[in-house]
C-alpha positions as CSV (number, residue, x, y, z in Angstrom):
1,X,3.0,-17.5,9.9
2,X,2.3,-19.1,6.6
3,X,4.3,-18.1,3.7
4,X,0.8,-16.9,1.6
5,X,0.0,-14.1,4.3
6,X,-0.1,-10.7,2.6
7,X,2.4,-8.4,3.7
8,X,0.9,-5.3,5.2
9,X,2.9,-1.8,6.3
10,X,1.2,0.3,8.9
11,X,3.1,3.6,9.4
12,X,2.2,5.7,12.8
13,X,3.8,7.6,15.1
14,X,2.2,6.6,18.1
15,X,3.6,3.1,19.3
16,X,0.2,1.6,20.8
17,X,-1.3,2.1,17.9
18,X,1.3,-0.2,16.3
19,X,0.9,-2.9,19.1
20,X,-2.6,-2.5,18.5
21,X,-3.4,-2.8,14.7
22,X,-0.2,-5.9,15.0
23,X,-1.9,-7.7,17.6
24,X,-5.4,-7.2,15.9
25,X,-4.1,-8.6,12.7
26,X,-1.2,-10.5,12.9
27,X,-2.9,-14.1,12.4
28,X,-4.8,-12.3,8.8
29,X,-1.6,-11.1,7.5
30,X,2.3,-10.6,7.7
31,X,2.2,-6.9,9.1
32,X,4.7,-4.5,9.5
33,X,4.8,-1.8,11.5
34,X,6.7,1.4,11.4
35,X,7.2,4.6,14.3
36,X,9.3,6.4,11.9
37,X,9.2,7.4,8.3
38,X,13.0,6.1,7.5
39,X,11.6,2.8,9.3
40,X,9.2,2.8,7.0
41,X,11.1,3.0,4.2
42,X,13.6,0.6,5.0
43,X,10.7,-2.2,5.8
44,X,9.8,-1.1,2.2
45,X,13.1,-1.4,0.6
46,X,13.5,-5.0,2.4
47,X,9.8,-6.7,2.4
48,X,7.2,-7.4,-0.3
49,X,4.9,-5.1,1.0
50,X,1.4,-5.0,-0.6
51,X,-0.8,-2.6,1.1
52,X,0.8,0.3,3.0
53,X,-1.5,2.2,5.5
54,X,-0.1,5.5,7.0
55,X,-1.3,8.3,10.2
56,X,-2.0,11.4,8.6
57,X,-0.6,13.1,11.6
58,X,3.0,12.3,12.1
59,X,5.9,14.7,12.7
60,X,8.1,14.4,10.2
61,X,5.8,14.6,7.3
62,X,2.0,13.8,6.6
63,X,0.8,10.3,5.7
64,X,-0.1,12.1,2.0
65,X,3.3,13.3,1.6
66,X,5.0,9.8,2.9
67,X,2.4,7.8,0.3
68,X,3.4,10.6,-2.6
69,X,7.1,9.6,-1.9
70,X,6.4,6.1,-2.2
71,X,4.7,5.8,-5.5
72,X,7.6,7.4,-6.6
73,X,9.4,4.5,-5.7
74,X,7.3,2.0,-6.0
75,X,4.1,2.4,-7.2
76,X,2.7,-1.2,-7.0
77,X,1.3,-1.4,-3.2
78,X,-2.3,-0.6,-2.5
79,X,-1.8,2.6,0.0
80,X,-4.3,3.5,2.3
81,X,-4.9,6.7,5.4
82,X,-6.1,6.0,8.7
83,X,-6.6,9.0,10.9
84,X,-8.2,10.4,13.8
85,X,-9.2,13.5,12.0
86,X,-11.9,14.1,9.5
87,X,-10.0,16.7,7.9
88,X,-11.3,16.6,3.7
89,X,-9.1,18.3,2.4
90,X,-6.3,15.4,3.8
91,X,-9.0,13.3,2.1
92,X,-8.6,15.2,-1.6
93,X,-5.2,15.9,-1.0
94,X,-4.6,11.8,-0.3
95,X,-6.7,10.7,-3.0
96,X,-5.3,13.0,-5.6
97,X,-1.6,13.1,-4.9
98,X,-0.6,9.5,-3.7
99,X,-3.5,7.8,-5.4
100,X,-5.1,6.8,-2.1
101,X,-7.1,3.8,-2.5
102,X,-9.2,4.2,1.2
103,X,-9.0,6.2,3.8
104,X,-10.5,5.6,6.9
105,X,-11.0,7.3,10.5
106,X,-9.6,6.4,14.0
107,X,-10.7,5.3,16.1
108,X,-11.3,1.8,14.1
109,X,-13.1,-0.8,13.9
110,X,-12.1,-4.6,14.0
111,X,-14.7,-5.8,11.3
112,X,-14.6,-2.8,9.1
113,X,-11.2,-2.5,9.0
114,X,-10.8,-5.7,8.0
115,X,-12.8,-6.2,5.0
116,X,-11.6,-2.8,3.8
117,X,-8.3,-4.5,4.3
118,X,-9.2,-7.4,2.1
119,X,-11.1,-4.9,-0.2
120,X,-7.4,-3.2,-0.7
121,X,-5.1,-6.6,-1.2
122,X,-8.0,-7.9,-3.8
123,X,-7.5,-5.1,-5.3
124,X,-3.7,-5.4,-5.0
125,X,-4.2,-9.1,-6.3
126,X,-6.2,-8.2,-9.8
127,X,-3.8,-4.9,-10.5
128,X,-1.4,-7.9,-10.2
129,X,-2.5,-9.9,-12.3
130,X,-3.6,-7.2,-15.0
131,X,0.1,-6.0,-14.8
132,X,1.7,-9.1,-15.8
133,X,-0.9,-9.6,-18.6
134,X,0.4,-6.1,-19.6
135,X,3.5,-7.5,-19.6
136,X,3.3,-10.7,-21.6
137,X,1.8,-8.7,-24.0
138,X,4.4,-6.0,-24.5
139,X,7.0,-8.8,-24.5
140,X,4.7,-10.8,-27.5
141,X,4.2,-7.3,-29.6
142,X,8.2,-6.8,-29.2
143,X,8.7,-10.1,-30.6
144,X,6.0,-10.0,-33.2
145,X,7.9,-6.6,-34.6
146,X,11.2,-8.4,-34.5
147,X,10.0,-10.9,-36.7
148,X,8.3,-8.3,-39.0
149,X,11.3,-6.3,-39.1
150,X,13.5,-9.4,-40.0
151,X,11.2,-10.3,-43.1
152,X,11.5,-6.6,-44.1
């Protein structure tokens, strides 16, 4: 593994899916994989994760409701539903309450997949970057009004 992979969270009930998607991209990128939703959020409170992807369809809550809980949290990975179902109004629901950057339909393929998975941690990259630009220049306004204040 080299220590520039991307770390990637896939969230799914169904264990071969895990084994799959791991197997399919293990040598692209650090992945992760979760059955349950507490797995899941431990991985998340323990890894650098940048792109989360997450079944619609799991048992103990939806993949909209998981993502919805994690931008609570932490609001800086890309997130991303994969499901078998077409359903739009998962699709609205996804991209309006946990800020959904793709969604795409099982069953998957290789290729796709894995641009829109390099689509997602670009992404992840340049919000990145933008954020600590943000940053530098709060930090360089806040000093620029403590020096106004002190010749006040």
């Amino acid at each position: 593994m080299s220590a520039g992979k991307s770390h990637v969270l896939y969230v799914d009930d169904e264990d071969s899916n895990l084994r799959i998607f791991k197997t399919t991209f293990k040598r692209n990128y650090k992945v992760h994989i979760a059955l349950t939703i507490s797995e899941a959020f431990n991985i998340l409170d323990n890894q650098p994760i940048s792109l989360i992807i997450a079944d619609q369809k799991m048992p103990e809550m939806t993949g909209v409701e998981f993502l919805s809980q994690v931008i609570l949290k932490n609001p800086t990975p890309v997130r991303m539903i994969l499901t078998g179902y077409s359903d739009l109004e998962a699709v609205i629901k996804a991209i309006n309450a946990a800020k959904v950057y793709k969604y795409a339909t099982k069953p998957w393929n290789r290729d796709e997949l894995h641009k829109m998975l390099e689509e997602a941690l670009n992404y992840y990259q340049e919000s990145k970057k933008l954020r600590l630009a943000l940053d530098n220049a709060n930090r360089r306004i806040s000093e620029l009004e403590k020096q106004l204040l002190q010749q006040s």
